[in-house]
ROVEXKOL-149008 format. One record per residue (C-alpha): chain; x, y, z. Coordinates in Angstrom, 1 decimal. Example, Ala and Ser with C-alpha at 12.3 -4.5 7.8 and 13.67 -1.06 7.14 Angstrom:
BEGIN
{cadena=A	east=12.3	north=-4.5	up=7.8}
{cadena=A	east=13.7	north=-1.1	up=7.1}
% end
This chain:
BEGIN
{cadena=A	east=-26.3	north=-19.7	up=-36.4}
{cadena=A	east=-25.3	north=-19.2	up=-40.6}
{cadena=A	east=-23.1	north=-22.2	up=-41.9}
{cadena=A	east=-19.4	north=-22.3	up=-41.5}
{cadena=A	east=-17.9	north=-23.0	up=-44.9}
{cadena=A	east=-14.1	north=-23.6	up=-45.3}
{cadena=A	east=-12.9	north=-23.0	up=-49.0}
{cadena=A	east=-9.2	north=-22.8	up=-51.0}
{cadena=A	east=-8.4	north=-21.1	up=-53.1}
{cadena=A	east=-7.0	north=-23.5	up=-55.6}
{cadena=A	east=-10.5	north=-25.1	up=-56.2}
{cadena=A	east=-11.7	north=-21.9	up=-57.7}
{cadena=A	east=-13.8	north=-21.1	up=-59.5}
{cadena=A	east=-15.6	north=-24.4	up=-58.8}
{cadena=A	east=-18.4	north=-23.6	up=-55.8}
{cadena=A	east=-17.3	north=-26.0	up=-53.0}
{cadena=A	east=-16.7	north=-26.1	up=-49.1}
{cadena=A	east=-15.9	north=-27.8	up=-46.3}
{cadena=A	east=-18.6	north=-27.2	up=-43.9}
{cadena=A	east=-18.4	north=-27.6	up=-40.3}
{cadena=A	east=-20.6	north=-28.4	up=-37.9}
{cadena=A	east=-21.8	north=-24.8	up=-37.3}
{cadena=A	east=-25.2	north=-23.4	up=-38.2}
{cadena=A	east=-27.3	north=-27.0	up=-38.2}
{cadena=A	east=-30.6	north=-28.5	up=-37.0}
{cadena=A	east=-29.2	north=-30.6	up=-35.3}
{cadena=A	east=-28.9	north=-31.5	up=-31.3}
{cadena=A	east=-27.9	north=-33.3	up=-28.4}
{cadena=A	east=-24.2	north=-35.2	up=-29.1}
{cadena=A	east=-25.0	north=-34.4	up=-33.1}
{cadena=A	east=-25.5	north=-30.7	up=-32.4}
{cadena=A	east=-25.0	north=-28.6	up=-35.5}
{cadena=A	east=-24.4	north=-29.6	up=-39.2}
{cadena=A	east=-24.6	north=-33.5	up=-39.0}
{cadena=A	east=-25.1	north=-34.7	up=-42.6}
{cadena=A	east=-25.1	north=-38.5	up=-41.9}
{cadena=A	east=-27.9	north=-40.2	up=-42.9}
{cadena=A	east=-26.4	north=-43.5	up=-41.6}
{cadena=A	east=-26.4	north=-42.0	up=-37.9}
{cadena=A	east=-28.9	north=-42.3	up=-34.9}
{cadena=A	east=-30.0	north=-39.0	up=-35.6}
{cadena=A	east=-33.4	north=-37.3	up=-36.1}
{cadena=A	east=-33.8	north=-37.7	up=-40.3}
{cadena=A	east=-35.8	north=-34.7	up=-40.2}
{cadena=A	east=-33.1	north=-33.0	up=-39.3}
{cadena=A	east=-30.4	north=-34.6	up=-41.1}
{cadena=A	east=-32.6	north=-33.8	up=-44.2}
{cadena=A	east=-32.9	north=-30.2	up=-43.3}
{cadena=A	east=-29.1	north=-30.6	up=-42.8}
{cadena=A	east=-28.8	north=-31.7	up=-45.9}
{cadena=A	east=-31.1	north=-28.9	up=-48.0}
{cadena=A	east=-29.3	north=-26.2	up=-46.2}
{cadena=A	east=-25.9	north=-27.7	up=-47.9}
{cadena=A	east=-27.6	north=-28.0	up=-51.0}
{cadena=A	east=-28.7	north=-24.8	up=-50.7}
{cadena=A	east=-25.6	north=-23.4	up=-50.1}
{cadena=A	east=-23.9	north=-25.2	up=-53.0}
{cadena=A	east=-26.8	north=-23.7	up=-55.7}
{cadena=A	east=-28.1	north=-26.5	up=-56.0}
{cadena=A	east=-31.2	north=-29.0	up=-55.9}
{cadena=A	east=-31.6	north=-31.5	up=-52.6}
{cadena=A	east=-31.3	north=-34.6	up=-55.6}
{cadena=A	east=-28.3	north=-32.9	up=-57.0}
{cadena=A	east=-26.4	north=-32.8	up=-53.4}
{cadena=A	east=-25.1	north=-36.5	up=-54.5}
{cadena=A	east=-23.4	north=-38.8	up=-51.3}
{cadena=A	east=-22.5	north=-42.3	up=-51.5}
{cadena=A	east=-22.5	north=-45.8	up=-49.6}
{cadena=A	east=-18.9	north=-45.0	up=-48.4}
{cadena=A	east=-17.1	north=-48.5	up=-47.4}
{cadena=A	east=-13.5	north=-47.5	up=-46.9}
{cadena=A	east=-12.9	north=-49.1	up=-50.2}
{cadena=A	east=-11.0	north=-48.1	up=-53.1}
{cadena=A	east=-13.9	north=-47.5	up=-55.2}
{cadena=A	east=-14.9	north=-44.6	up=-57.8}
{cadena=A	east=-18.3	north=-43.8	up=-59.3}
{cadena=A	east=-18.5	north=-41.9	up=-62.1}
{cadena=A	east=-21.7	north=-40.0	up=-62.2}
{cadena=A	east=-23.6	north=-37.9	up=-65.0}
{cadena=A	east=-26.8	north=-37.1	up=-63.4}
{cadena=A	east=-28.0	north=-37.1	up=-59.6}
{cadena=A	east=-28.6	north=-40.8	up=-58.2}
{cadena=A	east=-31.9	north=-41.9	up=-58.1}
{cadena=A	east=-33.7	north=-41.6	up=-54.7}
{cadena=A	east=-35.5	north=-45.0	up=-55.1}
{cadena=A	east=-32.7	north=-46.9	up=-55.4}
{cadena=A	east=-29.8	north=-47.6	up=-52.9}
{cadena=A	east=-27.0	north=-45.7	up=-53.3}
{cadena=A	east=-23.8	north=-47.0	up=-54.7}
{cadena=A	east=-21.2	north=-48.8	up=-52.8}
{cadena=A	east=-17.6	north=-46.3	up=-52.9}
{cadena=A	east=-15.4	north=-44.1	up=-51.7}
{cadena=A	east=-14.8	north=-41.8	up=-54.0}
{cadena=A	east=-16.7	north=-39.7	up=-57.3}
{cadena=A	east=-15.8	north=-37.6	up=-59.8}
{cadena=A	east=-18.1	north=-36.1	up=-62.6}
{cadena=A	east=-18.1	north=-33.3	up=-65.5}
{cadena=A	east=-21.7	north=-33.0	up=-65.5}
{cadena=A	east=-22.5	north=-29.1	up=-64.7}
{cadena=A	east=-24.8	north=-28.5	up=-61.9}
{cadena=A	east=-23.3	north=-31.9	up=-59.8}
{cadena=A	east=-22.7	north=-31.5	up=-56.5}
{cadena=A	east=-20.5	north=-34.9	up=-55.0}
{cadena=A	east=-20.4	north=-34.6	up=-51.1}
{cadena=A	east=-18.3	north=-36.7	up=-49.1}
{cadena=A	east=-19.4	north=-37.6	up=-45.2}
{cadena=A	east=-16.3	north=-37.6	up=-42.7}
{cadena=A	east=-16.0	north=-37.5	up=-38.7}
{cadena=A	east=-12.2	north=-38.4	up=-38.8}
{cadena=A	east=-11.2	north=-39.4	up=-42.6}
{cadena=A	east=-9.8	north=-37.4	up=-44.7}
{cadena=A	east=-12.3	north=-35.7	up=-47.3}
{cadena=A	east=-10.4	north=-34.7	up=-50.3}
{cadena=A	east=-11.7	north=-32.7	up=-52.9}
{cadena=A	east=-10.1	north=-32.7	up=-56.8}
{cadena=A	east=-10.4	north=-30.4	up=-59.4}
{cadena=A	east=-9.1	north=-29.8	up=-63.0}
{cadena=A	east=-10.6	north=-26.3	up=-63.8}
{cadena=A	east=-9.4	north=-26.7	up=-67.6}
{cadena=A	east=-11.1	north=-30.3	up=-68.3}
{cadena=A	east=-14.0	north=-28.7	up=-66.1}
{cadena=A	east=-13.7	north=-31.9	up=-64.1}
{cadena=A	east=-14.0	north=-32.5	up=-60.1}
{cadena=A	east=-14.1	north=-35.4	up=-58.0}
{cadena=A	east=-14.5	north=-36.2	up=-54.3}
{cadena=A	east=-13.0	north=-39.1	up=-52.0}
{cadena=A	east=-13.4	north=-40.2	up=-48.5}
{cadena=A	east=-9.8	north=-41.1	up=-47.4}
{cadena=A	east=-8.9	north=-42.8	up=-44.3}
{cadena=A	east=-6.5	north=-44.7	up=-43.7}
{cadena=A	east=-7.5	north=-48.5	up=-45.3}
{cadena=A	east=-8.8	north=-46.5	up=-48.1}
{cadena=A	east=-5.6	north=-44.3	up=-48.9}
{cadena=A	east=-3.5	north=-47.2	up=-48.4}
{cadena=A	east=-5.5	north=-49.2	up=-51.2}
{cadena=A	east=-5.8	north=-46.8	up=-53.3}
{cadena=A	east=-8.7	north=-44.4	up=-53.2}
{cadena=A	east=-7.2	north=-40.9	up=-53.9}
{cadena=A	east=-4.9	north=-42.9	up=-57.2}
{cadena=A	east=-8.4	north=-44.5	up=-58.7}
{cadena=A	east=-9.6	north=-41.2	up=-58.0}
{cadena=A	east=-7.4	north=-39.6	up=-60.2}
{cadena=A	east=-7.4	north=-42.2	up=-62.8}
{cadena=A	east=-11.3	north=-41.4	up=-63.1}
{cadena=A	east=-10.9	north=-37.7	up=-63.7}
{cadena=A	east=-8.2	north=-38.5	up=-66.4}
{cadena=A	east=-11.2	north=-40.7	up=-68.2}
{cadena=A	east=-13.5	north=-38.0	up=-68.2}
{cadena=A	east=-10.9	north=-36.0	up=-69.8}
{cadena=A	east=-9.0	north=-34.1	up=-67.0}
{cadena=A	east=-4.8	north=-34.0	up=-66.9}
{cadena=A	east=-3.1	north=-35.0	up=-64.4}
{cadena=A	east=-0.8	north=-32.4	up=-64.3}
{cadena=A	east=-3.7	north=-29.9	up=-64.2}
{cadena=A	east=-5.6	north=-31.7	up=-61.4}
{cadena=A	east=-5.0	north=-29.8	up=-57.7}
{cadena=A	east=-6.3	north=-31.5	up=-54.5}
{cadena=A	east=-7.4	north=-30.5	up=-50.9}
{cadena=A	east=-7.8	north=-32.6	up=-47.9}
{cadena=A	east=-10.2	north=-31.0	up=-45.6}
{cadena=A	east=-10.4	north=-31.3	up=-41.8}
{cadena=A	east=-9.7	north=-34.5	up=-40.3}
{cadena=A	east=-7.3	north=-35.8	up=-37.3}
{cadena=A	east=-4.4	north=-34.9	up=-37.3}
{cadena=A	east=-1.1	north=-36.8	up=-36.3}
{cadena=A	east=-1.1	north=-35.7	up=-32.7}
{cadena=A	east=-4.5	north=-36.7	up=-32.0}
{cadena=A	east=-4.5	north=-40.0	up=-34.1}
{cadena=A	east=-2.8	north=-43.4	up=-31.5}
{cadena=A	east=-2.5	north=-46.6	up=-33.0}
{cadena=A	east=-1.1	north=-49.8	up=-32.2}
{cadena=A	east=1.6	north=-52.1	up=-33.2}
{cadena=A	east=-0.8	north=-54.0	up=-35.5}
{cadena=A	east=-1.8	north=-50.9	up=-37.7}
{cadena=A	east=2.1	north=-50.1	up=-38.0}
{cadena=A	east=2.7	north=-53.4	up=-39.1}
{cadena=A	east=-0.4	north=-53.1	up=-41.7}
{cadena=A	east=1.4	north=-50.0	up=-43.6}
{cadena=A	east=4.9	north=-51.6	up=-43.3}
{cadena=A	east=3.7	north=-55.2	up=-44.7}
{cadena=A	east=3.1	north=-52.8	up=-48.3}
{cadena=A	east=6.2	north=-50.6	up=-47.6}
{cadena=A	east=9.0	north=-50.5	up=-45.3}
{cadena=A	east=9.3	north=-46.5	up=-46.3}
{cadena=A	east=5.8	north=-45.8	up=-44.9}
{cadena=A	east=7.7	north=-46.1	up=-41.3}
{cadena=A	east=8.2	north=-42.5	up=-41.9}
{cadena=A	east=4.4	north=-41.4	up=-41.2}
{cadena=A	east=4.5	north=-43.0	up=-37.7}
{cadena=A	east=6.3	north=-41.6	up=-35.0}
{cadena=A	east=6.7	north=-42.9	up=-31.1}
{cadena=A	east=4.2	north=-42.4	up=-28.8}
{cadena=A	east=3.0	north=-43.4	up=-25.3}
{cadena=A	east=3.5	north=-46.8	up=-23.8}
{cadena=A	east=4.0	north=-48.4	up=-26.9}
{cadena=A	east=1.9	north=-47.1	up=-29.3}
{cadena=A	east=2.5	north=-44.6	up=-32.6}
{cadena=A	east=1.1	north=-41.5	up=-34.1}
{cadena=A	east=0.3	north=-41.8	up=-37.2}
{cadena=A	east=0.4	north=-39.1	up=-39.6}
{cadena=A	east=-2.7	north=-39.6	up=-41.9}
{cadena=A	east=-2.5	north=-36.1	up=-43.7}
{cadena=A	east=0.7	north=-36.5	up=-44.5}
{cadena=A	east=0.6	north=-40.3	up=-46.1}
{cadena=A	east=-2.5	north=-39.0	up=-48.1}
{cadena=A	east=-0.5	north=-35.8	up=-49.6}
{cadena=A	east=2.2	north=-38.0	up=-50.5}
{cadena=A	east=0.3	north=-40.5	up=-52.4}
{cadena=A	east=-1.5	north=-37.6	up=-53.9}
{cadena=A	east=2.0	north=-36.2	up=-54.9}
{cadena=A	east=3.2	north=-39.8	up=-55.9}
{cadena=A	east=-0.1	north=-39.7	up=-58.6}
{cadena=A	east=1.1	north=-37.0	up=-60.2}
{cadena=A	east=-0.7	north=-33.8	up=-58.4}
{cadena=A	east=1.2	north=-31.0	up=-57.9}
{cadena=A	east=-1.0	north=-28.9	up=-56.5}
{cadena=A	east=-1.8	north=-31.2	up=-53.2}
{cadena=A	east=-2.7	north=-29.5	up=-49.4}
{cadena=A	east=-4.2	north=-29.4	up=-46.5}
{cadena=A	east=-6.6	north=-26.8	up=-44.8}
{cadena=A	east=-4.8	north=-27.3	up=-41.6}
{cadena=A	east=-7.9	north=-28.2	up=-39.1}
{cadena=A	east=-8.4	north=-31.3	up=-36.9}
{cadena=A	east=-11.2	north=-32.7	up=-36.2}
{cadena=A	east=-10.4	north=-33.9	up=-33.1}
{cadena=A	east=-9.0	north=-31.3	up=-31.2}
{cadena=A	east=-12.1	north=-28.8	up=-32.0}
{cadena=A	east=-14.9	north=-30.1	up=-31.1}
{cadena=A	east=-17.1	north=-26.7	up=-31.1}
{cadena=A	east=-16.6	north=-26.6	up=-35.4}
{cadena=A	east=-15.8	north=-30.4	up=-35.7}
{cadena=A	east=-17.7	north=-33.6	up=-35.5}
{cadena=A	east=-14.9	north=-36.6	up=-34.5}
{cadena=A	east=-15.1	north=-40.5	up=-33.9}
{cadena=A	east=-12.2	north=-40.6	up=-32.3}
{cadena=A	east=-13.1	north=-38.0	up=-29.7}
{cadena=A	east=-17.0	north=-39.7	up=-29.7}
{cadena=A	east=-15.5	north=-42.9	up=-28.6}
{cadena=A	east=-13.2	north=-41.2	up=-25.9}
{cadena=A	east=-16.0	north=-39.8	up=-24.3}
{cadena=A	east=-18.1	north=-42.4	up=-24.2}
{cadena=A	east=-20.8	north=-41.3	up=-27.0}
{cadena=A	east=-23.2	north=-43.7	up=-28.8}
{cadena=A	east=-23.0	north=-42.4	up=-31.6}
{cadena=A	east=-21.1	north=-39.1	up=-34.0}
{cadena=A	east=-22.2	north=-36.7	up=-35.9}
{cadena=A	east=-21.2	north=-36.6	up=-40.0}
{cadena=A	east=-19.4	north=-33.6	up=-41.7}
{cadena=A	east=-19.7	north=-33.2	up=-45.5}
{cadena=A	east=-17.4	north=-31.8	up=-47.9}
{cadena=A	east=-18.6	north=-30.9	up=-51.3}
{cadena=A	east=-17.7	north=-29.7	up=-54.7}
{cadena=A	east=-19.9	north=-28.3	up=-57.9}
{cadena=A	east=-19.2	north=-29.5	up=-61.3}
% end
């Protein structure tokens, strides 16, 4: 099976994708695509999984760059590939203006956003769920970009698949969580079963997108959870009882 990329058009002309889990080496409950070297895997085949990305991209294996992603607020700024020797850094988010960089972002849930300023020639990439977006991941993404010379004006963003506010029940601690920084963010939860809320990630992470300044800010429209032949989820995993997920990446060229 040939990948499954997802693109927009308002990354263009910067090579990039959101790749699902179609068209992988891949098997058993990580069938497909999975790109996640921190998962029970085989790493034969998540290095296979890997190259083929790479591949796709134009670009080397060492030049396909991932992080240590923490659900922090974090941002690395990168001007060459990382070296394979050493651990990788400890973030969330990357952005670069070095040609030929590839950042990819691993998500099974989280919201993998993808910036770029195609004036400045700049691009940056941030895992986004929901203790990351609240402390401010996508804003200190932005803020890197603008030190590498992009405007913030010019910079458009895409969130790629991840779960969607149907799919995504939480509890009356996680509401209080959002509400103890601001009473207004009541308006991404709404009422669910026996007590508990939906919460609308997409929607809080375009608005604090909008709030920095982007203009150009969407969503591809897919969730994660509710298609599990293109999507890997850790919500769905853990509902059926799994061990273990598989990893989608999301990447864009410099």
């Amino acid at each position: 099976m040939t990948l499954e990329i997802l693109t927009a058009d308002s990354l263009t002309p910067f090579r990039h994708g959101f790749f699902t889990r179609r068209g992988g080496a891949s098997s058993g409950i990580f069938s497909g695509l999975n790109c996640g070297p921190g998962s029970s895997d085989q790493s034969d085949s998540v290095r296979l999984n890997r190259a083929r990305v790479a591949d796709a991209m134009g670009v080397a294996t060492d030049a396909l760059v991932t992080i240590h992603q923490t659900h922090s607020a974090d941002v690395v700024t990168l001007d060459a590939p990382l070296a394979q020797d050493m651990p990788k850094p400890a973030a969330d988010a990357m952005v670069t203006a070095t040609p030929g960089l590839a950042l990819g972002i691993l998500t099974a849930d989280c919201q993998p956003v993808l910036f770029a300023d195609t004036v400045a020639r700049v691009v940056g990439a941030a895992h986004a769920g929901w203790r990351g977006a609240l402390s401010g991941v996508l804003e200190n993404t932005i803020d890197a970009m603008i030190a590498l010379g992009a405007d913030r004006a010019g910079i458009t963003a895409v969130i790629g698949p991840c779960i969607s506010q149907q799919a995504y029940e939480v509890g009356e601690e996680f509401l209080e969580s959002f509400l103890a920084e601001d009473p207004e963010f009541m308006r991404f939860f709404a009422n669910g079963a026996q007590g508990k809320y939906q919460f609308d990630l997409v929607g809080f992470g375009l608005s604090r997108l909008r709030q920095a300044g982007v203009k150009d800010a969407r969503w591809t429209g897919h969730c994660t959870y509710g298609d599990p032949a293109r999507f890997y989820s850790y919500r769905r995993s853990v509902h059926e009882g799994h061990a273990d997920y598989g990893r989608l990446i999301s990447v864009i060229r410099a």
